[in-house]
C-alpha positions as CSV (number, residue, x, y, z in Angstrom):
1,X,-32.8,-6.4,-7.2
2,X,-30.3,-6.1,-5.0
3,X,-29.9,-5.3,-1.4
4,X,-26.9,-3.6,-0.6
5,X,-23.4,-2.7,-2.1
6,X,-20.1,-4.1,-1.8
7,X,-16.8,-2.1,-2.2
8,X,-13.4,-3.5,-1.6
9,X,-10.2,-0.8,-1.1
10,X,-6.9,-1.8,-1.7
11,X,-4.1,0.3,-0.4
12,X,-1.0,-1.0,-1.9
13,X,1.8,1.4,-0.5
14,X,5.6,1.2,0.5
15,X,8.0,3.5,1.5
16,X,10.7,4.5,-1.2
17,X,13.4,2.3,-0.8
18,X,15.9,2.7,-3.5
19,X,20.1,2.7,-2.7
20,X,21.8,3.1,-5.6
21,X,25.3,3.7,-3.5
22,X,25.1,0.2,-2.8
23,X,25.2,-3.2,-5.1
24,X,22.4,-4.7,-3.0
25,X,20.3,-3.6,0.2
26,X,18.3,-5.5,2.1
27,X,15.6,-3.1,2.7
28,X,14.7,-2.9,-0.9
29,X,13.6,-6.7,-0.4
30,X,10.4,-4.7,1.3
31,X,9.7,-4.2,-2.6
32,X,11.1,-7.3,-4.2
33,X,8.5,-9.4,-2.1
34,X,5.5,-7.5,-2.8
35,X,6.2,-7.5,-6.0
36,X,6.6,-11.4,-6.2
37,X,4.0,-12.3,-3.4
38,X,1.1,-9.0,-4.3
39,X,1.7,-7.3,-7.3
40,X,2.1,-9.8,-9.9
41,X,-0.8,-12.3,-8.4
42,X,-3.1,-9.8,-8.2
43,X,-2.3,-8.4,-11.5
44,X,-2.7,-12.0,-12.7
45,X,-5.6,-13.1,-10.9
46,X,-7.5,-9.9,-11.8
47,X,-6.7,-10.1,-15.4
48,X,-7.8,-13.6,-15.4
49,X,-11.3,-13.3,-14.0
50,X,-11.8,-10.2,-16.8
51,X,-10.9,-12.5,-19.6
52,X,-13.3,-15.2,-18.3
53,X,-15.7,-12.9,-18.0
54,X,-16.3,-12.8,-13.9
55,X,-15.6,-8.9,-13.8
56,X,-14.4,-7.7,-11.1
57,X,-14.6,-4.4,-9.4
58,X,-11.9,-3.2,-7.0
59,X,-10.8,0.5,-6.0
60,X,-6.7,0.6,-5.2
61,X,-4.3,3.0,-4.1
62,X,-1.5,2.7,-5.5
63,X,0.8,5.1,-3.6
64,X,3.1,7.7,-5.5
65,X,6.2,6.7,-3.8
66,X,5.6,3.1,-4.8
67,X,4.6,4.1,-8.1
68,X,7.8,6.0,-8.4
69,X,9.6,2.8,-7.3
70,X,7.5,0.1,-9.8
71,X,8.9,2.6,-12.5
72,X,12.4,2.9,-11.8
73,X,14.6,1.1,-14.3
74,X,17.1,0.1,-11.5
75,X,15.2,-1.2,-9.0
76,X,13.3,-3.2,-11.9
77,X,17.1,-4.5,-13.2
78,X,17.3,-5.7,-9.1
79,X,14.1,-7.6,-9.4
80,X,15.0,-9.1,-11.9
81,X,18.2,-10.1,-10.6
82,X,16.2,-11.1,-7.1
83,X,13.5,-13.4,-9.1
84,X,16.0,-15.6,-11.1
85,X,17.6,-16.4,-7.9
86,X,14.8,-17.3,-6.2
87,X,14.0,-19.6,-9.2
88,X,17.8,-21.0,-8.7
89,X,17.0,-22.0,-5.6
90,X,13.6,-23.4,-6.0
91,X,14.7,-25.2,-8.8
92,X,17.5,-26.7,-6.2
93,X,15.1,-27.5,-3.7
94,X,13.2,-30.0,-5.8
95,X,16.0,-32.4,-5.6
96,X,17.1,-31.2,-1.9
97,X,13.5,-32.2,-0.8
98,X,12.7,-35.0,-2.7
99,X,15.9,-36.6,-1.2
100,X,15.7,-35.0,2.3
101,X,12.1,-34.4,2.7
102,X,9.4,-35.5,0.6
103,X,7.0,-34.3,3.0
104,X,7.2,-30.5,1.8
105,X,7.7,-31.8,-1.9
106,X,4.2,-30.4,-2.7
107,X,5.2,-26.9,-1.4
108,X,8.5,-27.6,-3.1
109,X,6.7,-27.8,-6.6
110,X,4.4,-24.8,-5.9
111,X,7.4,-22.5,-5.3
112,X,9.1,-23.8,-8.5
113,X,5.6,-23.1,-10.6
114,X,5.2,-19.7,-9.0
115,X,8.8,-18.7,-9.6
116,X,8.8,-19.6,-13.7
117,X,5.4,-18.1,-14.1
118,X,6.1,-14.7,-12.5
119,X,9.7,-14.7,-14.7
120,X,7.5,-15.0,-17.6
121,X,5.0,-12.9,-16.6
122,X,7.6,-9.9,-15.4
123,X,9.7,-10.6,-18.5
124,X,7.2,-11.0,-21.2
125,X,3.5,-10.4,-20.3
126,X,4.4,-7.3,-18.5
127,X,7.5,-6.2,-19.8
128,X,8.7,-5.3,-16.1
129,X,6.6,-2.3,-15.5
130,X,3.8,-3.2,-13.6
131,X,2.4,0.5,-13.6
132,X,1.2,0.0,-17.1
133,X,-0.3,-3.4,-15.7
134,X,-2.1,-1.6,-13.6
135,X,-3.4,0.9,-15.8
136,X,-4.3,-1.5,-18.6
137,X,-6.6,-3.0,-15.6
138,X,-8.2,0.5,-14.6
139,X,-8.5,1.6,-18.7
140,X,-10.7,-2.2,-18.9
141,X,-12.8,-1.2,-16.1
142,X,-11.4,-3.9,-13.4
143,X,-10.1,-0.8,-11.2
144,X,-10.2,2.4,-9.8
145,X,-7.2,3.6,-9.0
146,X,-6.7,6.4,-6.4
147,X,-3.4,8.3,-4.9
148,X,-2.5,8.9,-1.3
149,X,-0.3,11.1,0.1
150,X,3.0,11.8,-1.9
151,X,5.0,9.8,0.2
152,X,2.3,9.0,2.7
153,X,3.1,12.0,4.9
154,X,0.6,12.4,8.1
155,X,-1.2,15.3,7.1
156,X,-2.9,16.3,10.5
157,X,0.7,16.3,12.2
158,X,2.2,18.4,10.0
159,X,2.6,22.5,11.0
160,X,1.9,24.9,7.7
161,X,-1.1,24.2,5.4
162,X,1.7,24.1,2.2
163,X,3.7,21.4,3.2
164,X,0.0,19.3,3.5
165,X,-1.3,20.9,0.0
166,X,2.2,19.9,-1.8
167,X,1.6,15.9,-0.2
168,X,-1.6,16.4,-2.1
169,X,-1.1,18.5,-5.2
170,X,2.3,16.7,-5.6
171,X,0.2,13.1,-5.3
172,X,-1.8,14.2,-8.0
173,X,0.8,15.3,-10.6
174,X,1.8,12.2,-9.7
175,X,-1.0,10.3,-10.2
176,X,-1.6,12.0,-14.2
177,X,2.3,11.0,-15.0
178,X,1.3,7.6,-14.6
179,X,-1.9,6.9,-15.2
180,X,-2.9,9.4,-17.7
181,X,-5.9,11.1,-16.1
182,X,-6.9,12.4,-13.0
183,X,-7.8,10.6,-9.7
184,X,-11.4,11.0,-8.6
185,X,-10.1,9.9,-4.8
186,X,-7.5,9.8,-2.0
187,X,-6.8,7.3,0.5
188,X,-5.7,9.3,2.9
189,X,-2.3,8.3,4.5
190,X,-3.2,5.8,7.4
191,X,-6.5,7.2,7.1
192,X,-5.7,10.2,9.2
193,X,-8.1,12.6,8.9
194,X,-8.8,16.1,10.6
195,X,-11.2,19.3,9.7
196,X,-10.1,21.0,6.8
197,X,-8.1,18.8,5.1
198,X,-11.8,18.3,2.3
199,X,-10.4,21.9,1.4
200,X,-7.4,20.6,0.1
201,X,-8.6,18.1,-1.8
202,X,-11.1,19.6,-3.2
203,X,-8.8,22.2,-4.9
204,X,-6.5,19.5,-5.9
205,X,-9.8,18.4,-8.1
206,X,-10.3,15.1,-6.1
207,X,-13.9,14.1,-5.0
208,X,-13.7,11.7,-2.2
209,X,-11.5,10.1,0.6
210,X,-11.2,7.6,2.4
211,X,-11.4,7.5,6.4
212,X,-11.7,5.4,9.4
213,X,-14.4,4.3,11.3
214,X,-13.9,7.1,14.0
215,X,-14.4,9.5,10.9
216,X,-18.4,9.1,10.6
217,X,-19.1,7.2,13.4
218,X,-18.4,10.1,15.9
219,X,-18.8,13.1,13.3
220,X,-21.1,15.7,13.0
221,X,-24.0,15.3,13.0
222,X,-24.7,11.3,14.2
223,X,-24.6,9.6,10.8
224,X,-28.2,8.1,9.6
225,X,-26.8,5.1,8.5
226,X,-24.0,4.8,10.4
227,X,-20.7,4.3,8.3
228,X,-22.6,2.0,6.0
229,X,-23.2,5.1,3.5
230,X,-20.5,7.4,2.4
231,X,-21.1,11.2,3.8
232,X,-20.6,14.6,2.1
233,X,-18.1,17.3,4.5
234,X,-19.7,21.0,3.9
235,X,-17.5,21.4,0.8
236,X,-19.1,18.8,-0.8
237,X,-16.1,16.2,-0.6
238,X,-17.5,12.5,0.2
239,X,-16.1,10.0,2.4
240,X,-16.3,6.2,2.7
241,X,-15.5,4.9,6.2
242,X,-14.1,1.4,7.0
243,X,-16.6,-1.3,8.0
244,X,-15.7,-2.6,11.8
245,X,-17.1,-6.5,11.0
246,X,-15.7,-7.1,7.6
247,X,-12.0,-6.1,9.0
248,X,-11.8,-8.4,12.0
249,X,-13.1,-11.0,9.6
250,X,-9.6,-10.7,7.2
251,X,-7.5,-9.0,9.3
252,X,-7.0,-10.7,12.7
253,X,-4.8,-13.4,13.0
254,X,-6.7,-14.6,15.9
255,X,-10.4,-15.1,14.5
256,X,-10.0,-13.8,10.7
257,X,-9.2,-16.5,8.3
258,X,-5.6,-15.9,7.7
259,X,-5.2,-18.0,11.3
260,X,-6.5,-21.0,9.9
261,X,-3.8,-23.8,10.7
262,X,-4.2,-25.1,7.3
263,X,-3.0,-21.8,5.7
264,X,0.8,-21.0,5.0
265,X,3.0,-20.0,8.2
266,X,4.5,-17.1,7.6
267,X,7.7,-16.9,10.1
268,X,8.9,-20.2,9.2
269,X,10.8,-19.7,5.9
270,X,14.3,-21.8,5.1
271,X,16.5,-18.6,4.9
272,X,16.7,-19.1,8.7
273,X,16.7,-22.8,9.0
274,X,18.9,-24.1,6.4
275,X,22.1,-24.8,6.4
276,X,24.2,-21.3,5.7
277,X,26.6,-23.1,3.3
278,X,23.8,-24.6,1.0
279,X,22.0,-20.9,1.4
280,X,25.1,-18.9,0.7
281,X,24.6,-18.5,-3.2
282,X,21.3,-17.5,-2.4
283,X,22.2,-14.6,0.5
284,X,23.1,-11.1,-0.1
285,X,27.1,-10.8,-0.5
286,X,27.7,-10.2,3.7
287,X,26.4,-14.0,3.9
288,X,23.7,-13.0,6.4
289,X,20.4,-14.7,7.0
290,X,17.6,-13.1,5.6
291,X,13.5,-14.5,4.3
292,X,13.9,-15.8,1.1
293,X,10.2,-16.6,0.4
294,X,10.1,-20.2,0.8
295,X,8.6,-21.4,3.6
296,X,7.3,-25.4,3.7
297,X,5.1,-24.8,7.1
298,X,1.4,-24.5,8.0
299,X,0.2,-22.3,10.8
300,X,-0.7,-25.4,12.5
301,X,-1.8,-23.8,15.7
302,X,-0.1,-22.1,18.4
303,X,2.6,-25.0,18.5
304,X,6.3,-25.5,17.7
305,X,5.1,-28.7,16.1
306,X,3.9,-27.2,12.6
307,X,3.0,-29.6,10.0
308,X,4.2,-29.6,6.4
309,X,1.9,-27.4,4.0
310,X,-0.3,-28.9,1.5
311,X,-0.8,-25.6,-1.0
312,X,-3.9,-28.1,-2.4
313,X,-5.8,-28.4,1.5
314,X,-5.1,-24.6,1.6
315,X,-6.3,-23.4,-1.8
316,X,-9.6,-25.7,-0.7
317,X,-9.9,-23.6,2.3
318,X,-9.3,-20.2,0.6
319,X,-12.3,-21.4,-1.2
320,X,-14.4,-22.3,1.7
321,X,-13.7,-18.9,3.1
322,X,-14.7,-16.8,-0.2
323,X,-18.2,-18.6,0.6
324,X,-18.0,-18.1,3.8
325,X,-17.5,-14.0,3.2
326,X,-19.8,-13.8,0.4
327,X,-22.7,-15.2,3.2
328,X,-21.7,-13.2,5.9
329,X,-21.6,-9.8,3.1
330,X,-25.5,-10.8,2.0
331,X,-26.9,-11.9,5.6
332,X,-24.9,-8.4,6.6
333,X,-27.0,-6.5,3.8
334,X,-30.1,-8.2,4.8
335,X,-29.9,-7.3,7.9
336,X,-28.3,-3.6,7.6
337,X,-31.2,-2.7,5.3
338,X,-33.7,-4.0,7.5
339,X,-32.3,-1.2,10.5
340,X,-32.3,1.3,8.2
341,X,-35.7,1.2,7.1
342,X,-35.1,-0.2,3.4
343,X,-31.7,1.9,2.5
344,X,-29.5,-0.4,0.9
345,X,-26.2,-0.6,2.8
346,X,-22.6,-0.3,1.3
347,X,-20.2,-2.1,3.2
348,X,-16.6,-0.4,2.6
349,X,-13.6,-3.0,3.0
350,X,-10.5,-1.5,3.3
351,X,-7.4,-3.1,3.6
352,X,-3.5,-3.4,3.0
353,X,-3.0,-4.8,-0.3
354,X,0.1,-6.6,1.0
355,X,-2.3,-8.5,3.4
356,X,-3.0,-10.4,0.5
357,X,-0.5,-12.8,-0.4
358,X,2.4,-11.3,1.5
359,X,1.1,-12.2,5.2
360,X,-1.3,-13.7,4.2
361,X,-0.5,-16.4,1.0
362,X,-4.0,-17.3,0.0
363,X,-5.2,-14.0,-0.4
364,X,-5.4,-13.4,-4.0
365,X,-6.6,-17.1,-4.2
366,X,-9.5,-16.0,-2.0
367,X,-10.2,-12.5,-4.0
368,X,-10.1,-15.2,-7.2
369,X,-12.7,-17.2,-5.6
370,X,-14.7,-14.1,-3.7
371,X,-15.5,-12.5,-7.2
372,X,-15.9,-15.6,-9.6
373,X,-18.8,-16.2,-6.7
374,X,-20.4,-12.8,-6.7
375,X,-20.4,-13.2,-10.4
376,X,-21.8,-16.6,-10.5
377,X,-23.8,-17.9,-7.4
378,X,-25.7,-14.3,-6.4
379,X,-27.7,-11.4,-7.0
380,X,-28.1,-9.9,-3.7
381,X,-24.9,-8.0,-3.5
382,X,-24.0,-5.1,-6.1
383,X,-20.0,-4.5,-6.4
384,X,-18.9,-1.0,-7.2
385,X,-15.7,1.4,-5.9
386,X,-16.0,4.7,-4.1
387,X,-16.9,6.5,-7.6
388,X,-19.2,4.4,-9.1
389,X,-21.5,4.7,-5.9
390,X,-20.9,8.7,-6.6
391,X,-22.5,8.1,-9.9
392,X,-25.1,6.2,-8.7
393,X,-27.2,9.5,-7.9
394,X,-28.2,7.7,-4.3
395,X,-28.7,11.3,-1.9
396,X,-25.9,11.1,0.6
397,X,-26.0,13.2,4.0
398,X,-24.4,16.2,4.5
399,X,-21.7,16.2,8.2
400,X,-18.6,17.0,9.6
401,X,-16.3,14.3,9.8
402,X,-14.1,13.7,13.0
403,X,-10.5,13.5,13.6
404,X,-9.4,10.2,13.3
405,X,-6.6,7.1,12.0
406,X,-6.9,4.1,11.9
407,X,-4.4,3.4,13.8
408,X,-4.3,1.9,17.4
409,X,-7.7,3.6,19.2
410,X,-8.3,5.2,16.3
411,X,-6.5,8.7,16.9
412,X,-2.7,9.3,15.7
413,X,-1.2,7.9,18.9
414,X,1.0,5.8,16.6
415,X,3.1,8.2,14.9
416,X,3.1,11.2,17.8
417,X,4.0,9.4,21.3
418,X,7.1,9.0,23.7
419,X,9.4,7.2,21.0
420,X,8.6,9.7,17.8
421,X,8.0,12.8,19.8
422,X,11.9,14.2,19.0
423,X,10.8,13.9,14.9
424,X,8.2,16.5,15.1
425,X,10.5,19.7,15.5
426,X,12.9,19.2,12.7
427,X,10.2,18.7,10.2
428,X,8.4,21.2,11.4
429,X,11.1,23.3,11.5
430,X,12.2,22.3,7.7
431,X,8.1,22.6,6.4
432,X,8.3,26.4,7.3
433,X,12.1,26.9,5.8
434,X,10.5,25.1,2.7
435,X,8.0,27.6,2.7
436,X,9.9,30.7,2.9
437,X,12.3,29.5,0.7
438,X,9.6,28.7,-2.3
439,X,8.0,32.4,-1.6
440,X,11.9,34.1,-2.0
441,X,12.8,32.5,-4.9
442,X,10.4,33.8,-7.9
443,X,13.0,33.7,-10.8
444,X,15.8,31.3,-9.7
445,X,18.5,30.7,-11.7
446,X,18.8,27.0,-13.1
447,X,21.2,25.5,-10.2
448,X,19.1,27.5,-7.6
449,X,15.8,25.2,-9.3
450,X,17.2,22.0,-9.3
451,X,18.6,23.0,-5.4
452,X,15.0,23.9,-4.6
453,X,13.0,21.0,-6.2
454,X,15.9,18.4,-4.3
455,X,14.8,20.1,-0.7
456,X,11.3,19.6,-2.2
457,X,11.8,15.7,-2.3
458,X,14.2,15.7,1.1
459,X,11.1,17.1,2.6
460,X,8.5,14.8,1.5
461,X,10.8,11.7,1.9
462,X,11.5,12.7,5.5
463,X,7.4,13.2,6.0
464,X,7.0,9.6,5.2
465,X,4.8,8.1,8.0
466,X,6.6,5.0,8.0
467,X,9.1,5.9,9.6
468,X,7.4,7.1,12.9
469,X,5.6,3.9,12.4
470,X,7.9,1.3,12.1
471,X,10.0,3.4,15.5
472,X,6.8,2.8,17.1
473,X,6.6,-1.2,16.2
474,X,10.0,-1.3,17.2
475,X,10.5,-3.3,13.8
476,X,13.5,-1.6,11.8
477,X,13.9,1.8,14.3
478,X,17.9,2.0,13.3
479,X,16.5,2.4,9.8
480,X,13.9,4.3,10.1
481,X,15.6,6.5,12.2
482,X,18.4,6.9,9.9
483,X,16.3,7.6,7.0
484,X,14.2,10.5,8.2
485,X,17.7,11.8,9.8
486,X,19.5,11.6,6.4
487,X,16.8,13.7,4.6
488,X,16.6,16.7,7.1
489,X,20.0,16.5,6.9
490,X,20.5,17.0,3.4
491,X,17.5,19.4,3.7
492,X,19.0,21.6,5.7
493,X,22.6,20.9,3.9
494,X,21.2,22.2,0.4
495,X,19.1,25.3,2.2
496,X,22.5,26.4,3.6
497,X,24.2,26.4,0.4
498,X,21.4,27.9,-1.4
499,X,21.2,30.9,1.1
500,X,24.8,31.5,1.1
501,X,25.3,31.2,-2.5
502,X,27.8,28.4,-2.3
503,X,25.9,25.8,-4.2
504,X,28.1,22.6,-4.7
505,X,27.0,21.1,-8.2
506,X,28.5,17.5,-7.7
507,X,27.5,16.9,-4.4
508,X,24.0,17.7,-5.8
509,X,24.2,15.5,-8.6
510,X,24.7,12.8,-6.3
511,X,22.1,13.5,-3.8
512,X,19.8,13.9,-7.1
513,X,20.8,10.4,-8.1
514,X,20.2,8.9,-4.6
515,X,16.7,10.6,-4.0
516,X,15.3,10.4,-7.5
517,X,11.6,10.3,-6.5
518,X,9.5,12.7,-8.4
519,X,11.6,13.9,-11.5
520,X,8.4,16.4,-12.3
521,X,8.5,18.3,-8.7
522,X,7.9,22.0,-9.4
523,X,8.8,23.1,-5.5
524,X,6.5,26.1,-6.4
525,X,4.0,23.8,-4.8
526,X,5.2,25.1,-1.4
527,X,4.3,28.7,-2.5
């Protein structure tokens, strides 16, 4: 018998990057990487652990927007393009370091293993569309796979209760044109939640979403269990909320595992300390510095003095930690079940799928040792996703979620404060144009359509919550800035030649072409 459930979310998500007007673009690397250092090892390592019969169980969001990206046949020609030249220069680096510094040489190897088995793997196990990968994986029972916000839009700071129904309803479309079914659940974008946002869902035929902590903790009524059981909103709609003690325990940098000094250092990668000259094949074409992906470092400590990483010390380490995780999961169970009287606990883990092998290496050689243990070594802990506890039957209480992120104090200070503020009235101003727009035109012609459907996907593209983010961060602001600028501009460029019947064809193709997302958008959505 066992004594609590286990359920670990993946949110793999990333904002559509694709720029067709130019030969290479070094924001699309956002992609390339993930790919390289998430996608494919997860794909791998999940796959793996099915065929040797240590099942796995794993909910993931895959986002539509990054869907829409994994899918597109140019940005998969790029890739390709990107991988062999990281296997160029790994390949190169063999000699380089065995001559110059044999004290990274066992790094050296790794990257030169990791680089020929994910060409194969994206070349010929995969065929390089990792969406049917991914499907394959959910149709065998490893996953659940759940949507998100179209293009992971803030719903609680947008203005009209369409443009937050077509995030959804688009999402879900979505969702069926690649997966072939339905999604039972939503991970709502940055887990921003406010009261009646369960109405949308429900009509969009989804079942349950996923929240922050804030979300149950301080809802309506006080939860009986806390946020270690899902709840039910009025309408019937579940939620699982984020457990506080399982997220320090992967996600800080300061006392989660990722800061262990044996691990991989992640700022410390050769496309900033090697010689330009020898780099130069390597770079884009303007020559500039850039990560490349190899990095011959260990965290080390808070030190300029790293030492060289041993990928053997740290894959020993990943291991200790799985056990490490799978105690702390059962003595948390034990203990959670005990305060509430006998109820066996579910303890929701949700966390960015890039976390896992993108900032933090090991990752996916940690979720490779977490399951084969909780398959092997114990009975205590029960794995299952968001819908398989659904179908458990277990009575689940009936309350009123609160308003919540999970972003920095839990509320949506992140993407509504001093250096975001001046966003808000443009796309609110373009989520009501949309509107009225989509009501006027019942029987458009077939230009007026493909006009209509484009503003449809400037809209959404422009809603993306990454870009208030990232301006927040202070990461890539002239970007982000630029991007949400560009599609209100060519918003509001396209509604002024639709109303005053000047529509230019070409400059539409082209805008088309750019800002492919969502070929099936019906902008009746907005109706």
């Amino acid at each position: 018998m066992s004594v609590g459930y286990f359920c670990l979310i993946l949110h793999a998500h990333l904002p559509f990057v694709r720029h067709p007007e130019y030969p290479e673009f070094l924001e699309e690397d956002w992609l390339y990487e993930a790919i390289t250092e998430v996608y494919l090892p997860l794909i791998f390592i999940f796959q793996n652990l099915h065929n040797a019969g240590a099942m796995p169980r794993i909910a993931m969001n895959i986002s539509p927007s990054l869907c829409e990206m994994l899918a597109d046949e140019l940005l998969q020609e790029r890739y390709t393009r990107h991988l062999e030249n990281l296997f160029e220069l790994s390949h190169k680096e063999l000699s380089r370091v065995s001559r110059e510094a044999p004290e990274f040489l066992p790094a050296a190897k790794m990257y030169f293993e990791i680089f020929s088995v994910s060409i194969d793997l994206w070349n010929n196990v995969y065929n390089r569309n990792l969406i049917n990968a991914f499907r394959q994986l959910q149709d065998v029972g490893v996953l659940e796979i759940i949507t998100c916000g179209a293009t992971h839009g803030f719903l609680p700071l947008m203005s009209t209760t369409q443009a937050k129904r077509a995030q959804i309803q688009v999402a879900v479309r979505n969702y069926e044109k690649h997966f072939g079914r339905k999604p039972r659940g939503i991970w709502l974008p940055e887990c921003a939640y406010e009261e009646g946002l369960e109405n949308l869902l429900k009509e969009a035929g989804l079942e349950y979403f996923v929240s922050d902590t804030h979300a149950i903790l301080y809802g309506t009524p006080r939860p009986r269990y806390g946020v270690h059981a899902p709840v039910r909103c009025p309408n019937g709609i579940a939620t699982f909320a984020r457990d506080v003690e399982t997220s320090q325990q992967v996600w800080s940098a300061e006392v989660g595992y990722p800061g262990d000094p044996v691990y991989r250092e992640f700022y410390r990668d050769i496309g900033w300390e090697l010689p330009i000259e020898y780099l130069k094949p390597h770079l884009h074409r303007d020559g500039n510095r850039r990560h490349l992906g190899l990095k011959y470092y260990r965290i080390t400590g808070k030190t300029e003095n790293k030492k060289p990483y041993i990928p053997q010390l740290a894959r020993e380490r990943a291991a200790q930690h799985a056990s490490h995780f799978l105690a702390e999961r059962i003595r948390q169970c034990y203990e959670l079940r005990n305060l509430y009287n006998g109820h066996k606990p579910l303890i929701v883990s949700p966390y960015d799928a890039e976390l896992y092998g993108h900032w933090w290496f090991e990752g996916p050689q940690f979720l490779d040792f977490f399951f084969r243990k909780l398959h092997y070594d114990q009975k205590e802990i029960e794995v299952v996703t968001p819908g398989d506890y659904l179908d458990l039957g277990i009575q689940i209480q009936t309350q009123q979620p609160s308003a919540s992120s999970w972003g920095e104090r839990g509320y949506y200070r992140v993407w509504l404060n001093e250096r975001t503020d001046w966003m808000y009235p443009y796309q609110h101003d373009a989520e009501k144009k949309m509107s009225e727009l989509a009501r006027y035109y019942v029987n458009p012609s077939e230009l007026e359509r493909r006009v209509l459907n484009q503003m449809a996907r400037e809209l959404l593209l422009a809603q993306s919550s990454d870009w208030a983010f990232q301006i927040y961060q202070g990461t890539t602001v002239e970007y982000a800035s630029r991007r949400f600028r560009s599609h209100i501009h060519r918003f509001y460029l396209l509604a002024k030649q639709l109303e005053n019947k000047e529509i230019n064809e070409e400059l539409l193709v082209e805008i088309e072409r750019r800002d492919n997302i969502f070929r099936e958008m019906d902008y009746r959505v907005y109706v």
